[in-house]
Structure formats: structure tokens, C-alpha cells
C-alpha positions as CSV (number, residue, x, y, z in Angstrom):
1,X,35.3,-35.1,4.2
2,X,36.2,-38.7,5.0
3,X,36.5,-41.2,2.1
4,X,33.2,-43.1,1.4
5,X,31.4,-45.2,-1.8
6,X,27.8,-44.3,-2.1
7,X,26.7,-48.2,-3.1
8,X,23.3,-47.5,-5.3
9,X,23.0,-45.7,-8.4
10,X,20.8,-42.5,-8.6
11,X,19.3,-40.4,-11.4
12,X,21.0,-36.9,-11.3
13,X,20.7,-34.3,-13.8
14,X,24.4,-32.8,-14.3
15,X,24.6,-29.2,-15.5
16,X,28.7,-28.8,-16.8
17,X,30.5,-26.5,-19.1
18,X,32.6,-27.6,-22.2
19,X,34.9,-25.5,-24.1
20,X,33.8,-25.3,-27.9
21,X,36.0,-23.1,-30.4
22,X,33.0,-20.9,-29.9
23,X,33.7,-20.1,-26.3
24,X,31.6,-21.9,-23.0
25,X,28.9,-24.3,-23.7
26,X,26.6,-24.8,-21.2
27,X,25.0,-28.4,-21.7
28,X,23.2,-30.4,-18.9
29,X,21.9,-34.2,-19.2
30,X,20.5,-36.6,-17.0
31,X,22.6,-39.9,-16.4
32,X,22.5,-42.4,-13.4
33,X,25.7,-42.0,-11.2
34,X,27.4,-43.3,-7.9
35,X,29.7,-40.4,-5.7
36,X,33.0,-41.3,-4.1
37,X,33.2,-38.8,-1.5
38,X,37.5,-38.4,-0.8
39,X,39.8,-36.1,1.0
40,X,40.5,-34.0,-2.2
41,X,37.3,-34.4,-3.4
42,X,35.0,-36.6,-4.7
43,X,34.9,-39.2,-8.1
44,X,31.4,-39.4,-9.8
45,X,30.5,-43.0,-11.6
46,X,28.4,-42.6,-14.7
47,X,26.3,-45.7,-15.9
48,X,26.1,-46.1,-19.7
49,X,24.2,-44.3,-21.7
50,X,26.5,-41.0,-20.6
51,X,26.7,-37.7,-23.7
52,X,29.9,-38.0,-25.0
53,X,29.8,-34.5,-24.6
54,X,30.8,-35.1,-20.9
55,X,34.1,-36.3,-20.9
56,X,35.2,-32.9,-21.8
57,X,33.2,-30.8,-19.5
58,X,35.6,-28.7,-17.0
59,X,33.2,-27.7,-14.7
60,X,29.9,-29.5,-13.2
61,X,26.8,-29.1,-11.1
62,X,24.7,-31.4,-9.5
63,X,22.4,-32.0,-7.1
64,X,22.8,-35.5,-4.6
65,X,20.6,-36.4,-1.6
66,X,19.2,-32.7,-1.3
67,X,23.0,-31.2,-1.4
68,X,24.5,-29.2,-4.1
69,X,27.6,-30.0,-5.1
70,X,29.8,-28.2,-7.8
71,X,33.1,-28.7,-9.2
72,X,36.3,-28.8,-11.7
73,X,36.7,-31.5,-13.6
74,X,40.6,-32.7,-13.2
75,X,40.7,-36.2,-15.0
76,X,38.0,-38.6,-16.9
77,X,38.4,-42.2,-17.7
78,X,36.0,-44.7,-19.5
79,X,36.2,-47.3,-17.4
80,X,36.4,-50.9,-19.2
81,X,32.8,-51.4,-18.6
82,X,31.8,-48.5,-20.6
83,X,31.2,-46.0,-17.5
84,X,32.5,-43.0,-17.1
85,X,34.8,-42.0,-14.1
86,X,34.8,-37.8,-13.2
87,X,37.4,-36.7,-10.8
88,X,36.2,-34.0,-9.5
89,X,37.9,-30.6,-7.2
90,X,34.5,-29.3,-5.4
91,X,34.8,-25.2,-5.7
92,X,32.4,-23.3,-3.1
93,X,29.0,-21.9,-4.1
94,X,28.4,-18.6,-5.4
């Protein structure tokens, strides 16, 4: 996949696991994103407002542009401006 910024922001509704002491917790929001498509993977941009709840998912699903695209979370970052920055492994479909 070669590297690439997709410019515009667009509504997505993310469906992600987070860990609780209570076992998985599925959670899914809507939030207004931007994908980096790179070689390893891709980065996923949040605008504000982002759950809070997301910077600690592990795992995410999403749809972008009529593609699915699913993934392990490997680093976050609140980015100076207040968005949110998702580096993101993709993992095939099931």
C-alpha cells in the first residue's frame, strides 16, 4: 500500500475494543477522521470531540470510502491541537 494523506475529514462510525478489569468492552462512536494510508499500515486523525474511551482501544473497525478496514491499535498520541492520532496494524477480515 503506498503512503498517502487522505486531505478531507469524513464522518466514520469506529467500532473498537477496550480492555476494562471486567474483560472486552465493545464500544463504537462516531467521530470525524482523516486516514494516512503507509507501508505498515495506516494512522487515523480524529477531530475533537473524540470518547476518551478511544485512546485505549486495542482493536478497531471502520468503514472508509465503501472499504472495511480493521486493525490493532499500536500507539496513540493527542496531538497539540487536541486530535487524536491512532497508529494502526490492519489484521485481515474474518
Amino acid at each position: 500500500m503506498p503512503d498517502s494523506t487522505e486531505a478531507t475529514m469524513h464522518s466514520i462510525k469506529i467500532e473498537y475494543l477496550m480492555d476494562t478489569l471486567f474483560g472486552v468492552n465493545p464500544l463504537a462512536s462516531e467521530c470525524r477522521a482523516r486516514i494516512m494510508r503507509k507501508a505498515s499500515g495506516f494512522q487515523l486523525q480524529l477531530a475533537l470531540p473524540w470518547p476518551c474511551e478511544l485512546q485505549h482501544a486495542h482493536t478497531l473497525t471502520f468503514e472508509w470510502e465503501g472499504g472495511s478496514y480493521r486493525g490493532v491499535v499500536h500507539h496513540t498520541e493527542k496531538l497539540p491541537s487536541g486530535e487524536l492520532l491512532l497508529d494502526v496494524a490492519p489484521q485481515a477480515q474474518s
